[in-house]
Every structure is written in structure tokens, then in C-alpha cells.
VOPAGU-2260 file (C-alpha; in pm, 1 decimal, decimal comma):
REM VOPAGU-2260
SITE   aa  ch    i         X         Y         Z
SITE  UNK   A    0    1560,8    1111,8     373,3
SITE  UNK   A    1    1520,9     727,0     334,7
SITE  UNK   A    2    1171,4     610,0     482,4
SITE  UNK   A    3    1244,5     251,8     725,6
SITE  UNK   A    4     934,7      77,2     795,9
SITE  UNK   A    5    1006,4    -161,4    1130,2
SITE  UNK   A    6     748,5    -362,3    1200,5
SITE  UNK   A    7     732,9    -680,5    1387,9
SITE  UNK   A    8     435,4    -809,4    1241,5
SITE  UNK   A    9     319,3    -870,8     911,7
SITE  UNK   A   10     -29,2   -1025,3     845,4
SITE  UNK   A   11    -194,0   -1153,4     509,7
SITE  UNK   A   12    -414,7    -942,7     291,5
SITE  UNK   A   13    -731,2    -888,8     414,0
SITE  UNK   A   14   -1045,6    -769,6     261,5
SITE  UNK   A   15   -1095,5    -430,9      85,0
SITE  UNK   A   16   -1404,5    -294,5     231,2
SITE  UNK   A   17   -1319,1       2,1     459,7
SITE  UNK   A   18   -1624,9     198,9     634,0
SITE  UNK   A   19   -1603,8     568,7     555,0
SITE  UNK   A   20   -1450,3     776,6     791,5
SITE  UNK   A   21   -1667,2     924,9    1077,6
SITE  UNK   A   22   -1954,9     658,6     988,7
SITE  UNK   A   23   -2071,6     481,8    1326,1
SITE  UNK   A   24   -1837,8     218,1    1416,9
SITE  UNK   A   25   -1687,7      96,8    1761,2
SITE  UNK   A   26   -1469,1     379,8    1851,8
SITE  UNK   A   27   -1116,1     243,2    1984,5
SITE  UNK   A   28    -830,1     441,8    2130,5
SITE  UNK   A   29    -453,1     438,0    2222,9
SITE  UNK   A   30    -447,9     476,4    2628,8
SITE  UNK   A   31    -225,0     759,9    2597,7
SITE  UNK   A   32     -33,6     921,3    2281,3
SITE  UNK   A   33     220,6    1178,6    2267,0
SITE  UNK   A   34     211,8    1431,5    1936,1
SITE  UNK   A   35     499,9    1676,1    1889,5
SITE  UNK   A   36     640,1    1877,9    1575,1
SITE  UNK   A   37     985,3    1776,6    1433,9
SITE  UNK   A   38    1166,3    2011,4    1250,8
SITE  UNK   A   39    1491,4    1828,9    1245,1
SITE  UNK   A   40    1685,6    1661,2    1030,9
SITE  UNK   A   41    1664,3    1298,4    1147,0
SITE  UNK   A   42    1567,9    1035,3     945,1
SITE  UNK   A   43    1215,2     942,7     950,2
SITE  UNK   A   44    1071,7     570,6    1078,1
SITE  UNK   A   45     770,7     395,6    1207,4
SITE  UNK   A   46     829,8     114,0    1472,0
SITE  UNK   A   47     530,9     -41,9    1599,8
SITE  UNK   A   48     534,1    -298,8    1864,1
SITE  UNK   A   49     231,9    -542,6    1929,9
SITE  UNK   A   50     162,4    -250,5    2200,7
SITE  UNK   A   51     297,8      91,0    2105,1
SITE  UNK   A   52     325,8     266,5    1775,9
SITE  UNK   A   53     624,5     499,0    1787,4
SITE  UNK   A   54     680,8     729,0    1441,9
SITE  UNK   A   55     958,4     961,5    1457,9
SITE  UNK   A   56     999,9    1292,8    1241,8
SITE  UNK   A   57     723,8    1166,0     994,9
SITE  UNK   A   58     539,6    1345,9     787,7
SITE  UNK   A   59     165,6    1405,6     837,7
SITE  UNK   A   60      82,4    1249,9     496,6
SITE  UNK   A   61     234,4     930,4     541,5
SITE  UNK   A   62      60,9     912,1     894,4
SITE  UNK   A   63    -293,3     900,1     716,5
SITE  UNK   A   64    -186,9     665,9     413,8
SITE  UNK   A   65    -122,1     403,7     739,5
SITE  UNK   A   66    -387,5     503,8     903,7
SITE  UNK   A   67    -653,0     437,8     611,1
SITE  UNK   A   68    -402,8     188,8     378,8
SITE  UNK   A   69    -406,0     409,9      87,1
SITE  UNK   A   70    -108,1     502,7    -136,9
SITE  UNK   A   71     -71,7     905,5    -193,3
SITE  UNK   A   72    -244,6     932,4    -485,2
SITE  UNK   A   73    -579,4     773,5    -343,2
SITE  UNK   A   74    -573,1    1096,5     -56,0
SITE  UNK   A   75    -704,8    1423,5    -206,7
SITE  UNK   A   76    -778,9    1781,4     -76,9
SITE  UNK   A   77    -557,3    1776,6     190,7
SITE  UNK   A   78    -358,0    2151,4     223,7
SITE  UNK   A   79      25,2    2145,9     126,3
SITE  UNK   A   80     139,0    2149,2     499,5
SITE  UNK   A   81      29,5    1811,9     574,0
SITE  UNK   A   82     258,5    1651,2     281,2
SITE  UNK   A   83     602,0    1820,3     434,0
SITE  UNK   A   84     518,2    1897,8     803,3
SITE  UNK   A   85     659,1    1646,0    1023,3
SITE  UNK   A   86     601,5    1507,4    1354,4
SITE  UNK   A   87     666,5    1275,8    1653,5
SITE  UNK   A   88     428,1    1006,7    1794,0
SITE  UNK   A   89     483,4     780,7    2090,5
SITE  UNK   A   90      92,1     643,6    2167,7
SITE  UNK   A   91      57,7     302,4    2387,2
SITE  UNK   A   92    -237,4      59,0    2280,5
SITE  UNK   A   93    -515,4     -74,8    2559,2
SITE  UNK   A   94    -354,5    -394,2    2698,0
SITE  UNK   A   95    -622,9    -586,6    2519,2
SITE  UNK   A   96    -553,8    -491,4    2161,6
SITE  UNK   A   97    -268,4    -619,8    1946,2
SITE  UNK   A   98    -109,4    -383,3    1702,5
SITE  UNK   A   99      24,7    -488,7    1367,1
SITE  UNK   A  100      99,6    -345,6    1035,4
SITE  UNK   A  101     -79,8    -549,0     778,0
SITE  UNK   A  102     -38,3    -508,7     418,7
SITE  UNK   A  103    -353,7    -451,2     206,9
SITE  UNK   A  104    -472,1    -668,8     -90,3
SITE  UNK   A  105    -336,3    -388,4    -292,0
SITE  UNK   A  106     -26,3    -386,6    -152,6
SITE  UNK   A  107     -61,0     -83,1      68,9
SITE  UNK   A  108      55,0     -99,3     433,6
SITE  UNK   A  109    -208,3      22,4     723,0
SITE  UNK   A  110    -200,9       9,8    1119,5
SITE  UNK   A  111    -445,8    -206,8    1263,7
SITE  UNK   A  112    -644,4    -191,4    1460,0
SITE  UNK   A  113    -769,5     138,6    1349,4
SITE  UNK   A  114    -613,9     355,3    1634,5
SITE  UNK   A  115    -449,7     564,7    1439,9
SITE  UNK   A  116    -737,2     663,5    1193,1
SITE  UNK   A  117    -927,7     758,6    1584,4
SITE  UNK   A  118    -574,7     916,4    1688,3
SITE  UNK   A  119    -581,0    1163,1    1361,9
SITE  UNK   A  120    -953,4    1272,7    1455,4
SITE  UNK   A  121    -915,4    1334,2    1780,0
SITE  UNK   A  122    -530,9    1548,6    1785,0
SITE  UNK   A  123    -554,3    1670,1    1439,9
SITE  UNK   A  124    -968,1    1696,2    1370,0
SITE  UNK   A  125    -950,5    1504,2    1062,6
SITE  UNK   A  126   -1217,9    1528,4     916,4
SITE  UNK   A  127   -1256,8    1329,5     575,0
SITE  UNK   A  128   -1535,8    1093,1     345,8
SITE  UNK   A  129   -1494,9     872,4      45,7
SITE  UNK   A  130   -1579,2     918,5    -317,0
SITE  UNK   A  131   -1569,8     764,3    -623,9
SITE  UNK   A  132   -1354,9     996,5    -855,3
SITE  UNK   A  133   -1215,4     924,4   -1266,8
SITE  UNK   A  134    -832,5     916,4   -1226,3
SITE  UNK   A  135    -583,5     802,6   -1490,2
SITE  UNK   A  136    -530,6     381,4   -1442,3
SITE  UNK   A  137    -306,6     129,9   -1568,7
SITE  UNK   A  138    -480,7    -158,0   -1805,4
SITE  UNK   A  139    -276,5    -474,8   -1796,8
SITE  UNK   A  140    -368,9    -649,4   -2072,0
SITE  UNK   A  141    -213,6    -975,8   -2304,5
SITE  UNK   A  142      94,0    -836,4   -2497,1
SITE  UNK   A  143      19,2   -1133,0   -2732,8
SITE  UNK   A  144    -271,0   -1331,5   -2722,7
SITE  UNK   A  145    -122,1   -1726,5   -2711,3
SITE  UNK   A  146     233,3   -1651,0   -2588,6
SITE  UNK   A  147     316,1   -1527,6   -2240,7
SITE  UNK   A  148     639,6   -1411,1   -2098,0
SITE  UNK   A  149     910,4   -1638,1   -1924,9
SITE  UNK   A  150     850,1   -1480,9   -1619,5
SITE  UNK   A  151     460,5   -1595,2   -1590,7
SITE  UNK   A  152     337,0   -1956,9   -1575,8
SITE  UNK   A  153      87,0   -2178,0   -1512,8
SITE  UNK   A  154     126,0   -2349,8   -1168,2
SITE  UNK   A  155     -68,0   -2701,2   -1089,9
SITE  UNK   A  156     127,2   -2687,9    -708,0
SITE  UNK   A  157     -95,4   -2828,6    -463,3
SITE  UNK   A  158     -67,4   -2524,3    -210,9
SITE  UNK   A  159    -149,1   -2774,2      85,6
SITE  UNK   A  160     123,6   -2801,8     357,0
SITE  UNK   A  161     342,8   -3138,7     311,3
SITE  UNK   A  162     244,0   -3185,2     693,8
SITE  UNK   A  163      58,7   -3044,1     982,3
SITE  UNK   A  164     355,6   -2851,5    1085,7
SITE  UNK   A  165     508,8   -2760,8     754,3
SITE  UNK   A  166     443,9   -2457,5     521,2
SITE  UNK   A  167     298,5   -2450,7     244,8
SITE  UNK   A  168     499,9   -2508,4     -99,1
SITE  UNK   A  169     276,1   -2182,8    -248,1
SITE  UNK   A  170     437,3   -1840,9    -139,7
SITE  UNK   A  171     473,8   -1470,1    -220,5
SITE  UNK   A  172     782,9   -1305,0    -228,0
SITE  UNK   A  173     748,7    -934,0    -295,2
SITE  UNK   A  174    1008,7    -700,2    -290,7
SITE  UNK   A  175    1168,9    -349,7    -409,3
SITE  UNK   A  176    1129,8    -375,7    -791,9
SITE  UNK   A  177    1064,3    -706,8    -764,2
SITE  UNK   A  178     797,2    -984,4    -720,5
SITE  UNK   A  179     816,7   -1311,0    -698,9
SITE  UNK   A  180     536,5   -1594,7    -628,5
SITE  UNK   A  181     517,6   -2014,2    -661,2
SITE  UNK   A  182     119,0   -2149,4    -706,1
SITE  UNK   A  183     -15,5   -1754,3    -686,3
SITE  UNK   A  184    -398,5   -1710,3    -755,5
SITE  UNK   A  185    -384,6   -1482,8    -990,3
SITE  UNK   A  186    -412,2   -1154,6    -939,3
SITE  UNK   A  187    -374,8   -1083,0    -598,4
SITE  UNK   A  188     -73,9    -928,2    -455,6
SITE  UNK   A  189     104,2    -847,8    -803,5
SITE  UNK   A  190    -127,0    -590,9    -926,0
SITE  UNK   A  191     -60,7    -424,2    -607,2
SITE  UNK   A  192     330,5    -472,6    -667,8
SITE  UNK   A  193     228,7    -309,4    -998,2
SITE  UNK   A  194      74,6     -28,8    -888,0
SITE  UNK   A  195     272,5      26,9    -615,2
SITE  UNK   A  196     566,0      54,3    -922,9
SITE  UNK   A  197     420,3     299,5   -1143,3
SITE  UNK   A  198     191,0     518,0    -884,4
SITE  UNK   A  199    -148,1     500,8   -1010,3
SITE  UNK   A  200    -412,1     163,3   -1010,4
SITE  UNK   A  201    -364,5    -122,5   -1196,0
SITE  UNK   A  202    -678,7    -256,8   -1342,2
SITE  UNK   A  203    -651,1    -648,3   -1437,9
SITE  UNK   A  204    -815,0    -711,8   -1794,2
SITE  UNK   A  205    -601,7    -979,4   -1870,5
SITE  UNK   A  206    -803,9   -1293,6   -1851,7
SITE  UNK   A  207    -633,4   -1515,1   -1690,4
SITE  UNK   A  208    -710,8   -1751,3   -1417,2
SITE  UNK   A  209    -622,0   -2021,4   -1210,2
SITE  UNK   A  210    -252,7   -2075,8   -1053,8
SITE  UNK   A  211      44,3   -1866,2   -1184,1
SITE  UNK   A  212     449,6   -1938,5   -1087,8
SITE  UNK   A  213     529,0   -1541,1   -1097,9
SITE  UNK   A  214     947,5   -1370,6   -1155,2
SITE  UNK   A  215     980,3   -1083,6   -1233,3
SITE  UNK   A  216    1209,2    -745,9   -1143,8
SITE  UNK   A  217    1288,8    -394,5   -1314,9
SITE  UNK   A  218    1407,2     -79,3   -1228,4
SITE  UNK   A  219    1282,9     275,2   -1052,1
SITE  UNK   A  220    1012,4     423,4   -1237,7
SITE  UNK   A  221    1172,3     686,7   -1440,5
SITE  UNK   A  222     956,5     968,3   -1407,1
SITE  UNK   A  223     763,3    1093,6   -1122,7
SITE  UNK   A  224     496,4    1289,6   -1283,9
SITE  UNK   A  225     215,9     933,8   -1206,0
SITE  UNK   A  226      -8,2    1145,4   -1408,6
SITE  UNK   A  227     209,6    1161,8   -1732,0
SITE  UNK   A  228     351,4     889,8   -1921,1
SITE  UNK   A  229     677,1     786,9   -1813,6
SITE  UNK   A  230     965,3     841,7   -2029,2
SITE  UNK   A  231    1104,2     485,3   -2058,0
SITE  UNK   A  232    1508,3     537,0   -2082,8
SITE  UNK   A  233    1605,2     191,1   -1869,3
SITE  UNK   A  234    1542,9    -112,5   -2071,7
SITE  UNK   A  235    1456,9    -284,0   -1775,1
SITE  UNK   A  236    1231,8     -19,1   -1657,6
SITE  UNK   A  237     871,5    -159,6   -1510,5
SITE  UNK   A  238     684,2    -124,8   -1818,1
SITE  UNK   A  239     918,1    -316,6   -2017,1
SITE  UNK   A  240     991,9    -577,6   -1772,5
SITE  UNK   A  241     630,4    -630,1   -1785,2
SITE  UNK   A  242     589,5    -713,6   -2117,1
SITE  UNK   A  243     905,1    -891,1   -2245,2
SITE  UNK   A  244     912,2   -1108,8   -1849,8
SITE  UNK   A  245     560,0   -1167,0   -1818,4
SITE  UNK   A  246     402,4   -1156,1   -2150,3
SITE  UNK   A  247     167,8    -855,2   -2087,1
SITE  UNK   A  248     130,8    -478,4   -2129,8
SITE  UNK   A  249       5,1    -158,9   -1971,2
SITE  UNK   A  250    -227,2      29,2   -2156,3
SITE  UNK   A  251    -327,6     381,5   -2018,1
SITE  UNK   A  252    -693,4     452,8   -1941,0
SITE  UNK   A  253    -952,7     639,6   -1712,8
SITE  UNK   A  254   -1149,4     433,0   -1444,6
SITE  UNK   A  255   -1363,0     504,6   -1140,0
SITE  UNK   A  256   -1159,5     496,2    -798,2
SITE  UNK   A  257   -1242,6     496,7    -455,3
SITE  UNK   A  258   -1055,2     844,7    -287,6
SITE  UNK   A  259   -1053,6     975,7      14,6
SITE  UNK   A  260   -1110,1    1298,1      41,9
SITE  UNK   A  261   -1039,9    1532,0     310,1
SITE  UNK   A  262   -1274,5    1786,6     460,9
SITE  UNK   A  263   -1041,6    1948,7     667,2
SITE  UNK   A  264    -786,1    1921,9     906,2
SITE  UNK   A  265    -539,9    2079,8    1170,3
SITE  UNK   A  266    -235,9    2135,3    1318,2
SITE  UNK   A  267    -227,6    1948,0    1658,2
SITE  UNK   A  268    -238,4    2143,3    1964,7
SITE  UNK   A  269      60,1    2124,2    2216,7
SITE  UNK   A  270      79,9    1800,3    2461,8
């Protein structure tokens, strides 16, 4: 089944400093939320609403990745039911708080305000910390050291808007196997593009700084074993878009990264 995100809103990246789950915050709540088991065959969607966030036939694993903004491979010791169980929720937000999906700095997508994260511990007593933990990373590094790709520039564009009411001439355009930017700050949203593409963290040891005119695009990662290397059989495949379009390289390493790790957690109890 194809996964639709709908959302209405989109805001900019925002910081990356997330408290740890169950450490004393302002508690917020939806008003009311339905929580039902699917078990049919429909396809699966979120569509949140400035004041409802509806998910239909979803599975519980995707439902914390949005709650917390993490991609799958950043959520560990959760039992094999939550990654292919699948349910319904219909939850309405207090009339003074304004939903939105946002998508991270990393390029992850989470549900803010944090209703949902509350909504998990309260139907399905999450309970979860974080950790720092050694997992397999992506070093992109300077496939030559003077040259870079065609794809990958050096921007002087003043980013400010032309007028008060105009945008700005800097922009990101990210999209399936694709990214594309004018005046980026570099890193930013690419490595996040990046890792996103080949399903483990991107680590920038690169060098470079300043403003970057970004274009690139590949193909499906060809394996889906994140963990292994991928068995490059497209020549257009991420890892070789990166280095002949943008002049760099992935090297494969070990690095500290922030998990979170789940203590336990159950099936919800009937409406």
C-alpha cells in the first residue's frame, strides 16, 4: 500500500533539540480522540487539519515516527506488532492550538504541537527514553579535492526579498529522489534529503561553507537491507548521482546517534 501524506500546512525546519519523553514538560491534549484497529485493506493516509488529525488504517510505527520526527531506523525496541498492526485515529485539537505537520531539519516529518506524542502515552502507555547508541552512518566527503560536481555551486544570491511583499529569490525544492535549492546554506535540508535516500544518517565532513545553488536527482535505493551496502545496479542510483552531480562521496562509518528507545508499550483498549 502507497503511504499519502495530506497536510495543509508545512512549516520551516526548526531546531533539533527534543526533551526526552516522559521528562516534565507542559502536558497538552487532543479534546477528544477516537482509536480503533483496522484490519482492512484500505490504503493508509494521514490528513491533518489546523484542528483535527485524522490517520486512517496506519500502522502503529509510523504513528510514533510523527509523533517524535524520527525516521524508522532512529526507533528501537519496539515489539514486531507495532511495525504491521494498523489503526484508525480521528482526535480534535483544543480550539486554541493550531496543528501542523512540520518537517524537521533532518528532513523528517512530525505533528506539532506534540499531541500525538501525549495521545500515544495515554491510549497506548508508551513508555520510551533517549540514548546515544553506535549505528552504521553515511560520511559525505569531497570526491576530489578542487573539482566539484555540476550539480553543486557556489551561490553569491542575496536571499533578501526584491520587496516587502515578494519572496525571496533563495528556495528549497525537495522532492522524491530529488533535491533542488538556489542560495542554500549549506548543509541544511540536503543531508536530510540524503539520508532520507539511503536510510541511515548522513554525517557532513565535507568542508564546505557559505551559499550553494544545489540539482540533483537519482533513483530508488536498490537495496533495502540500510545496514548493508547497497548493491549499486542503476547508474543513476543515489550514491552515484552523488558523486558524478555533486562532486562528493559517501563513505561508510560508525558514529554516535541519538535513538529512541522504547520501554514498553500496548495495544489500546476499546473506545
Amino acid at each position: 500500500m502507497r503511504f499519502i501524506l495530506l497536510t495543509s500546512i508545512l512549516s520551516a525546519a526548526i531546531g533539533a533539540d527534543r526533551q526526552a519523553v516522559g521528562r516534565a514538560q507542559p502536558e497538552q491534549a487532543f479534546d477528544v480522540a477516537s482509536v480503533k484497529a483496522n484490519v482492512s485493506d484500505q490504503q493508509e493516509f494521514f490528513r491533518p487539519t489546523p484542528s483535527r488529525f485524522v490517520a486512517v488504517n496506519v500502522p502503529l510505527k509510523r504513528l510514533i515516527m510523527s509523533a517524535f520526527g524520527l525516521p524508522a531506523y532512529r526507533i528501537v525496541g519496539d515489539p514486531d506488532w507495532v511495525n504491521h498492526e494498523r489503526f484508525d485515529i480521528d482526535a480534535v485539537a483544543p480550539a486554541d492550538v493550531v496543528l501542523r505537520m512540520t518537517i524537521l531539519a533532518d528532513g523528517n516529518v512530525q505533528l506539532l504541537p506534540p499531541l500525538l506524542e501525549t495521545l500515544l502515552r495515554d491510549r497506548f502507555a508508551l513508555r520510551a527514553h533517549y540514548e546515544m547508541r553506535k549505528m552504521p552512518v553515511f560520511e559525505l566527503v569531497r570526491a576530489r579535492r578542487n573539482r566539484l560536481g555540476p550539480g553543486l555551486r557556489p551561490a553569491d544570491t542575496n536571499c533578501a526579498p526584491p520587496a516587502p511583499d515578494a519572496l525571496s529569490p533563495c528556495r528549497m525544492r525537495p522532492g522524491p529522489n530529488r533535491f533542488e535549492a538556489t542560495g542554500m546554506m549549506w548543509s541544511g535540508m540536503l543531508l536530510g534529503s540524503l539520508t532520507a535516500a539511503v536510510n541511515r544518517p548522513v554525517v557532513d565532513k565535507t568542508g564546505l561553507t557559505g551559499q550553494f545553488d544545489v540539482k540533483i536527482a537519482w533513483t530508488t535505493l536498490t537495496t533495502s537491507q540500510p545496514n548493508e551496502a547497497a548493491q549499486l545496479t542503476d547508474s543513476t542510483s543515489v550514491f552515484v548521482a552523488v558523486e558524478e552531480q555533486l562532486g562528493l562521496r559517501f563513505v561508510a562509518a560508525e558514529a554516535p546517534v541519538e535513538v529512541l528507545v522504547i520501554d514498553s508499550i500496548d495495544r489500546p483498549r476499546p473506545n
